[in-house]
ROBAMAR-6256 format. One line per field, with one value per residue: x, y, z of N, C-alpha, C, O, CB in turn; residue number from 1; chain. Coordinates in nm, 2 decimals, always signed. Glycine has a CB too. Layout:
BEGIN
n.x <- [X:...]
n.y <- [Y:...]
n.z <- [Z:...]
ca.x <- [X:...]
ca.y <- [Y:...]
ca.z <- [Z:...]
c.x <- [X:...]
c.y <- [Y:...]
c.z <- [Z:...]
o.x <- [X:...]
o.y <- [Y:...]
o.z <- [Z:...]
cb.x <- [X:...]
cb.y <- [Y:...]
cb.z <- [Z:...]
guza <- [NUM:...]
numi <- [A:...]
This chain:
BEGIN
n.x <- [+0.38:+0.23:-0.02:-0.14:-0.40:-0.51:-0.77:-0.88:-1.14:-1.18:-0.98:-0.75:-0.50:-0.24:-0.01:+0.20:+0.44:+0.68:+0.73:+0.55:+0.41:+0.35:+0.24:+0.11:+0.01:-0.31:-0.34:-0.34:-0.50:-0.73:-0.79:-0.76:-1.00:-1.24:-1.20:-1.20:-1.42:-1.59:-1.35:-1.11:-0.83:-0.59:-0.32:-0.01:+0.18:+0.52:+0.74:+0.83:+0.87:+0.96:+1.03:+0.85:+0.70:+0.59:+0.30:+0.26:+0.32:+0.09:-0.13:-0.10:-0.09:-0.40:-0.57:-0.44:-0.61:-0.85:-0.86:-0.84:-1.06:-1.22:-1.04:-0.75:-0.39:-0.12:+0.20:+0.43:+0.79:+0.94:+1.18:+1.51:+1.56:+1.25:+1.22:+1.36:+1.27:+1.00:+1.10:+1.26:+0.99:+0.81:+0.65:+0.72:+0.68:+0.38:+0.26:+0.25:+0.51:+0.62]
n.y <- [+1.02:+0.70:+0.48:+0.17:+0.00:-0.36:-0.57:-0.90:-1.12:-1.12:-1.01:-0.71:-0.57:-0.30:-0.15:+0.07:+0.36:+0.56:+0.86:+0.82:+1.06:+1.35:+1.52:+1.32:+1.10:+1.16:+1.07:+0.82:+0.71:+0.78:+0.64:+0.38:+0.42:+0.39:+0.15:-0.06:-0.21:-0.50:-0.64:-0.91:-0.95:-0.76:-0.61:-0.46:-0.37:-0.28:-0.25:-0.07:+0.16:+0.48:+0.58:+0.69:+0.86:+0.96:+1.08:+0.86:+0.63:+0.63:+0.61:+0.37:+0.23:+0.29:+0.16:-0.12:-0.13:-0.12:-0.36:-0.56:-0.60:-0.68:-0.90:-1.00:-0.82:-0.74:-0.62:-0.62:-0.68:-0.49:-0.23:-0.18:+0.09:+0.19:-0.04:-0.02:+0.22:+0.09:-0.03:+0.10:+0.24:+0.07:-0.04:-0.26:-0.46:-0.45:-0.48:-0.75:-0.77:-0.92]
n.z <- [-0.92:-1.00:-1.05:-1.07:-1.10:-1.08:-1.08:-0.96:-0.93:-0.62:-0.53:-0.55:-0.71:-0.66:-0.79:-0.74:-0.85:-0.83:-0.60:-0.31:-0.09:+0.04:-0.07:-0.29:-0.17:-0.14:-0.34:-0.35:-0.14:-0.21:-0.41:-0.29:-0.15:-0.34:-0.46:-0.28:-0.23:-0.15:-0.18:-0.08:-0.04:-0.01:-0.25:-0.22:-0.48:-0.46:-0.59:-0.76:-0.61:-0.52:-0.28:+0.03:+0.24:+0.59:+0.54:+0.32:+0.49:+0.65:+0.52:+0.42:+0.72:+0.73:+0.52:+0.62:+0.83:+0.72:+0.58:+0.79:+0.86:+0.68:+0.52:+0.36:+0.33:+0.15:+0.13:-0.17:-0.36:-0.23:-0.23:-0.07:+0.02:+0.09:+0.24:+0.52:+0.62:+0.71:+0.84:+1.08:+1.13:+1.25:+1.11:+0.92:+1.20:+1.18:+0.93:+0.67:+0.45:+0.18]
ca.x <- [+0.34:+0.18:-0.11:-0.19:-0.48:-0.55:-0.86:-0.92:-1.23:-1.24:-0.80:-0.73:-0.32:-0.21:+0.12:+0.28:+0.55:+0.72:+0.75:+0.45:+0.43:+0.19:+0.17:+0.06:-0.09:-0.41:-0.40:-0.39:-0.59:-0.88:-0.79:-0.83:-1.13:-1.31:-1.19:-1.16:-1.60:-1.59:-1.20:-1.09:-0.74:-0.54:-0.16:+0.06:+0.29:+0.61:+0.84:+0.86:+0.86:+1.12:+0.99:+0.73:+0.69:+0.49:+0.23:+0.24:+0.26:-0.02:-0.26:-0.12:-0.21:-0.57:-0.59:-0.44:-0.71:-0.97:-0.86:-0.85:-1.18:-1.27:-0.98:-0.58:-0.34:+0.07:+0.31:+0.53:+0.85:+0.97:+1.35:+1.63:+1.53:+1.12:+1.20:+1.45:+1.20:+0.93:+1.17:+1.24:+0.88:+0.80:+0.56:+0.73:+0.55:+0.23:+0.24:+0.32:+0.61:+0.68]
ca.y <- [+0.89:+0.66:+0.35:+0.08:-0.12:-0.47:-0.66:-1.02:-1.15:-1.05:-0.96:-0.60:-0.54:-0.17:-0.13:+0.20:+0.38:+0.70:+0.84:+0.85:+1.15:+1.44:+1.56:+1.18:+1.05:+1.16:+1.02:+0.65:+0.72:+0.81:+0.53:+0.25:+0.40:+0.37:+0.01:-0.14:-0.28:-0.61:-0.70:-0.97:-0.99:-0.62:-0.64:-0.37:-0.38:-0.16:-0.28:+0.06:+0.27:+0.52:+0.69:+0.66:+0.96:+0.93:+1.02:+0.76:+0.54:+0.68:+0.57:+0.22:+0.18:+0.31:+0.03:-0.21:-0.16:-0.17:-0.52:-0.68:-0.59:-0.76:-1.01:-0.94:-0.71:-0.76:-0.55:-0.68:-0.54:-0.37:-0.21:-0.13:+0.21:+0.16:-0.16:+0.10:+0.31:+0.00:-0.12:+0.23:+0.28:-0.02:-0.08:-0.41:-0.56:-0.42:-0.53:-0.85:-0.79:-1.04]
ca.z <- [-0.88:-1.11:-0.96:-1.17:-1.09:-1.15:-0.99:-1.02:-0.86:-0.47:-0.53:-0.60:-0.67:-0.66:-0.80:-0.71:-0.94:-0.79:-0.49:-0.20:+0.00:+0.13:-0.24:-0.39:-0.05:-0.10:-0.43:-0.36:-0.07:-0.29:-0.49:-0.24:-0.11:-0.48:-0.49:-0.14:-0.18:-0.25:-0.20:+0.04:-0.05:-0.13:-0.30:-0.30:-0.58:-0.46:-0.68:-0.84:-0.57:-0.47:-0.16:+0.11:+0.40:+0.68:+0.48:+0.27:+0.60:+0.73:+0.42:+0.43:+0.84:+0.73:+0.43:+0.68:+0.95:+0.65:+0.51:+0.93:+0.88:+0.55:+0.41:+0.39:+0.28:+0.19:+0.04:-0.22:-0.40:-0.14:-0.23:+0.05:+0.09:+0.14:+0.35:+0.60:+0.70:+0.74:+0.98:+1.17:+1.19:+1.33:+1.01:+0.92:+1.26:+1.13:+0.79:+0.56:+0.29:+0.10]
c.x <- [+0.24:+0.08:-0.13:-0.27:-0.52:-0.63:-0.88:-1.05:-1.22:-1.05:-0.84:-0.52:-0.32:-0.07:+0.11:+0.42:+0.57:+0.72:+0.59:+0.48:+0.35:+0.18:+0.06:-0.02:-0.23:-0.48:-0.48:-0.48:-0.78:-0.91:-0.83:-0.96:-1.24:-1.27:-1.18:-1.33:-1.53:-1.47:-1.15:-0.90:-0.66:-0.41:-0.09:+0.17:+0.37:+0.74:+0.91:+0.83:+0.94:+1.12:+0.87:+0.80:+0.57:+0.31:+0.16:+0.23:+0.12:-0.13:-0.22:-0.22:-0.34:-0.63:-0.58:-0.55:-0.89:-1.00:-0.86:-0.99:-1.27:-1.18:-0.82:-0.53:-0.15:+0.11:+0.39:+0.64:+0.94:+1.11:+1.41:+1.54:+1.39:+1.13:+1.25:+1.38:+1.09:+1.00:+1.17:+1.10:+0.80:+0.71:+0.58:+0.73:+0.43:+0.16:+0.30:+0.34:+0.61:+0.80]
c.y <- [+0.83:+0.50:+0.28:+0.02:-0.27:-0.57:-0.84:-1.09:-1.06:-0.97:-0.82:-0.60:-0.38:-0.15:+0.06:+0.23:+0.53:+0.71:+0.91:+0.92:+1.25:+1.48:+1.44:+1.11:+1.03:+1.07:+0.90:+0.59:+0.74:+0.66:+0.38:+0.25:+0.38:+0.22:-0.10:-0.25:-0.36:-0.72:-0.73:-0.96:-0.86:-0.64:-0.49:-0.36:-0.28:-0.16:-0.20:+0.18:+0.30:+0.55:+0.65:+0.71:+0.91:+0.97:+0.95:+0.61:+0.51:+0.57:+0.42:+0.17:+0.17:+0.19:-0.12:-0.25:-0.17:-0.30:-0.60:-0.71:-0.72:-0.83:-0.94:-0.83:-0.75:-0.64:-0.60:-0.55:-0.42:-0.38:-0.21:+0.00:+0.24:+0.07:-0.09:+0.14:+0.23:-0.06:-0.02:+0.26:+0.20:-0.11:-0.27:-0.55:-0.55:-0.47:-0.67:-0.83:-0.90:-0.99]
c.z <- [-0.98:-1.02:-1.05:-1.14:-1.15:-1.06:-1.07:-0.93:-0.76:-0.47:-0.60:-0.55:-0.72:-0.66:-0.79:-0.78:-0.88:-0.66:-0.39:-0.07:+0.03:+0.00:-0.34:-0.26:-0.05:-0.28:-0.43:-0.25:-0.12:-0.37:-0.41:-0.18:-0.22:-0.52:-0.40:-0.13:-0.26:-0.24:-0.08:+0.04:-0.16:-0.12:-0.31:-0.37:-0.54:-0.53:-0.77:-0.73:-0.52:-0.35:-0.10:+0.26:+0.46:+0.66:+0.39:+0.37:+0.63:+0.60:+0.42:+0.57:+0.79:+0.63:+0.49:+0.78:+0.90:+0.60:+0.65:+0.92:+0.79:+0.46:+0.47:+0.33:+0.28:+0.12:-0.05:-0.32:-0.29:-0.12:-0.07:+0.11:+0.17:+0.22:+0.48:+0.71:+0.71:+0.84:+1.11:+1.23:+1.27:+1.21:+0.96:+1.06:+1.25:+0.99:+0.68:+0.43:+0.30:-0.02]
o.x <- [+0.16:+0.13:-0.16:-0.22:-0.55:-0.57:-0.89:-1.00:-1.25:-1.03:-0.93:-0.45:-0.39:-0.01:+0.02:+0.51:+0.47:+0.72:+0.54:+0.54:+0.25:+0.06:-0.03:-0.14:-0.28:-0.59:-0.59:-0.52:-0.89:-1.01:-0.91:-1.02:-1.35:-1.32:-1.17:-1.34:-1.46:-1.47:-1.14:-0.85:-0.65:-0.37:-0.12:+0.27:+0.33:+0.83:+1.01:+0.76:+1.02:+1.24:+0.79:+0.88:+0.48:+0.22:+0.04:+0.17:+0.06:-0.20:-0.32:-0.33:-0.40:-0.72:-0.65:-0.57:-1.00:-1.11:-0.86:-1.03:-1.36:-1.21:-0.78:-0.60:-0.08:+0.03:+0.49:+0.61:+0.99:+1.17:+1.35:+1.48:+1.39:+1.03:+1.17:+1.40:+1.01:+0.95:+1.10:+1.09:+0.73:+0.70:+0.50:+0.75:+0.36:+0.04:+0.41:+0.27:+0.59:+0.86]
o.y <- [+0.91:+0.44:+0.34:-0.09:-0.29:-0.65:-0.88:-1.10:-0.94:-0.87:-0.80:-0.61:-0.34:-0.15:+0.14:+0.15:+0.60:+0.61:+1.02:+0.87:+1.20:+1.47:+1.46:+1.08:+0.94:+1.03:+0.87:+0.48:+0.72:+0.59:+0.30:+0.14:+0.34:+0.18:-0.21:-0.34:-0.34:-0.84:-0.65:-0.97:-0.85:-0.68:-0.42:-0.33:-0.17:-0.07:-0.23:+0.28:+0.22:+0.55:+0.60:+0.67:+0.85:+0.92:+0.95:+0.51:+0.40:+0.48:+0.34:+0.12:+0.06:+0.12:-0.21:-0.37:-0.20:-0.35:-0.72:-0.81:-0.80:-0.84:-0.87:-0.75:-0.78:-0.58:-0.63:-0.43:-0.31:-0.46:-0.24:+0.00:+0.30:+0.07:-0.10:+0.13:+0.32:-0.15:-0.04:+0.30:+0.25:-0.23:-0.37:-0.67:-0.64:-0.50:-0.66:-0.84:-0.98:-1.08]
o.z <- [-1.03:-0.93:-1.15:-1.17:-1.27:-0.98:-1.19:-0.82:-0.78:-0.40:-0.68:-0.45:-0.81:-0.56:-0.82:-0.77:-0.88:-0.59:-0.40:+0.03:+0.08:-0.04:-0.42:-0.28:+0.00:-0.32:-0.47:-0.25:-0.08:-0.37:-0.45:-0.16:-0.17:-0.62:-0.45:-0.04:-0.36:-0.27:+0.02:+0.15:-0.28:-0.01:-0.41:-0.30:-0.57:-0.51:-0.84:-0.77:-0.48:-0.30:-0.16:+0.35:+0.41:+0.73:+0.38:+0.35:+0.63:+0.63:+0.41:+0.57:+0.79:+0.67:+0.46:+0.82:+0.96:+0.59:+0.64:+0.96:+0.83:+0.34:+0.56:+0.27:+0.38:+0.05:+0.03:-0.36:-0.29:-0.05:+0.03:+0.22:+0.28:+0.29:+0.58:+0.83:+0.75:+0.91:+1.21:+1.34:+1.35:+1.22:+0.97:+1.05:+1.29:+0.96:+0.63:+0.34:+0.40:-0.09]
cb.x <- [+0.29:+0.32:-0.26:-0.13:-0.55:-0.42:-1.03:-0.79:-1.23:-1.30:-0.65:-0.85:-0.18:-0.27:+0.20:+0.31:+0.51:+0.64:+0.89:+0.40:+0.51:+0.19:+0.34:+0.22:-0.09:-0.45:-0.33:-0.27:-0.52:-0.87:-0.65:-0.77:-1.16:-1.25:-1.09:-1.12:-1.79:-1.59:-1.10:-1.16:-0.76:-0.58:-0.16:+0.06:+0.26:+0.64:+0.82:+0.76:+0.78:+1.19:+0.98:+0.68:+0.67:+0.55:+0.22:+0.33:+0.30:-0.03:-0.26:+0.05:-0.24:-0.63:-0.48:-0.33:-0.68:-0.98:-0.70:-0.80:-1.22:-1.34:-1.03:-0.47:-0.41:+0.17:+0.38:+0.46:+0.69:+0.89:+1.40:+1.80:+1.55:+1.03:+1.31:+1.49:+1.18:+0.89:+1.36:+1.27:+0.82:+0.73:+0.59:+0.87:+0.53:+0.22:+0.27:+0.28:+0.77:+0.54]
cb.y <- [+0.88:+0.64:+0.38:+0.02:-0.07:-0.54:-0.56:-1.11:-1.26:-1.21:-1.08:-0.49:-0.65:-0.10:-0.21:+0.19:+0.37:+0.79:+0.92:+0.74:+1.19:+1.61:+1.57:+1.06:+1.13:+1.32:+1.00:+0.55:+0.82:+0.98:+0.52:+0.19:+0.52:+0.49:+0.00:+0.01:-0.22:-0.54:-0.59:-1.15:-1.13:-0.43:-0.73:-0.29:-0.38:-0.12:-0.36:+0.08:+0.30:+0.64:+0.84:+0.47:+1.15:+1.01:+1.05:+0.78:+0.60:+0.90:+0.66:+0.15:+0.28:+0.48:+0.04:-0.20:-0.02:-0.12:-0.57:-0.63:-0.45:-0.67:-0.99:-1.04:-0.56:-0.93:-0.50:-0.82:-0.46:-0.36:-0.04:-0.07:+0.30:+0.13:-0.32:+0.23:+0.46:-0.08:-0.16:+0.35:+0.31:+0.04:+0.03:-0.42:-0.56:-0.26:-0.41:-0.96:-0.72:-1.11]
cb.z <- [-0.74:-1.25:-0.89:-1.21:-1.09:-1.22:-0.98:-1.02:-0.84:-0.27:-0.65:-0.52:-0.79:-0.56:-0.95:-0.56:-1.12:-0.82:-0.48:-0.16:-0.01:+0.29:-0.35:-0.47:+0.06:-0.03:-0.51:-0.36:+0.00:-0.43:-0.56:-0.16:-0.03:-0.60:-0.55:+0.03:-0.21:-0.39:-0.26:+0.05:-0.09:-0.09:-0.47:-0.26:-0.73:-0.33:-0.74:-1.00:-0.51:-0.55:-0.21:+0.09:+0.38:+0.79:+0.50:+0.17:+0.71:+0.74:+0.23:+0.44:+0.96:+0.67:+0.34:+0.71:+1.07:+0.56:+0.38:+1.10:+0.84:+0.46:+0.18:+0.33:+0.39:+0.11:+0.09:-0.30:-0.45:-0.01:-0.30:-0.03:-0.01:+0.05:+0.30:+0.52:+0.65:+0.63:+0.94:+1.08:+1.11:+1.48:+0.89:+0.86:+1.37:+1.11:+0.74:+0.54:+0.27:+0.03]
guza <- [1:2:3:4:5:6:7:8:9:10:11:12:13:14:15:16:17:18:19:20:21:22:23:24:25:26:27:28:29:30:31:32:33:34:35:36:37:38:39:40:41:42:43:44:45:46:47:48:49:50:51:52:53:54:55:56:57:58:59:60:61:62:63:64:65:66:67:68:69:70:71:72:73:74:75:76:77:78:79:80:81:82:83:84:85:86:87:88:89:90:91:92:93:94:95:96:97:98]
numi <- [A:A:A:A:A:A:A:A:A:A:A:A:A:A:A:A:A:A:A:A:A:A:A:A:A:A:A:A:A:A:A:A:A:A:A:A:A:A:A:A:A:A:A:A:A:A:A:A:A:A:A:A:A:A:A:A:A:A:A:A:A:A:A:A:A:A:A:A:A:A:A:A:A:A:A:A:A:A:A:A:A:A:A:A:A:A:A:A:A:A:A:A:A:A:A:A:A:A]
């Protein structure tokens, strides 16, 4: 899995390349906690992602219940297969794809 960061003022986008799962989980978990001060408005680029397990769920909720706190949070990008299991999980009432 590969993260790209790109901040613009209070915006932070986090594209995602590969697949998110208990191996890479804790990556981008580390990653939004090292970038989340400061940022009203977090993007996640999934337009390159192949995969996303429950714990790659898991680290979105915790991101999502950090940005109610302090600004927004969407998803964008999001294939067939990642949209599937956002549906199954209930996640796409929890979260705004676009």
């Amino acid at each position: 899995m590969t993260i790209q960061k790109n901040r613009k003022g209070s915006g932070l986008t986090l594209a995602v390349e590969g697949r998110l799962e208990t191996t890479t989980a804790p990556e981008l978990e580390a990653v939004i906690k090292s970038e989340l001060d400061g940022v009203t408005a977090l993007v996640f680029d999934f337009s390159k992602l192949d995969y996303i397990s429950s714990a790659g769920l898991r680290v979105l909720l915790t991101a999502q219940k950090t940005m109610n706190r302090q600004g927004s949070m969407k998803v964008t990008g999001v294939n067939e297969i990642v949209g599937e299991v956002f549906e199954i999980t209930g996640f796409s009432d929890i979260l705004t794809i676009e």
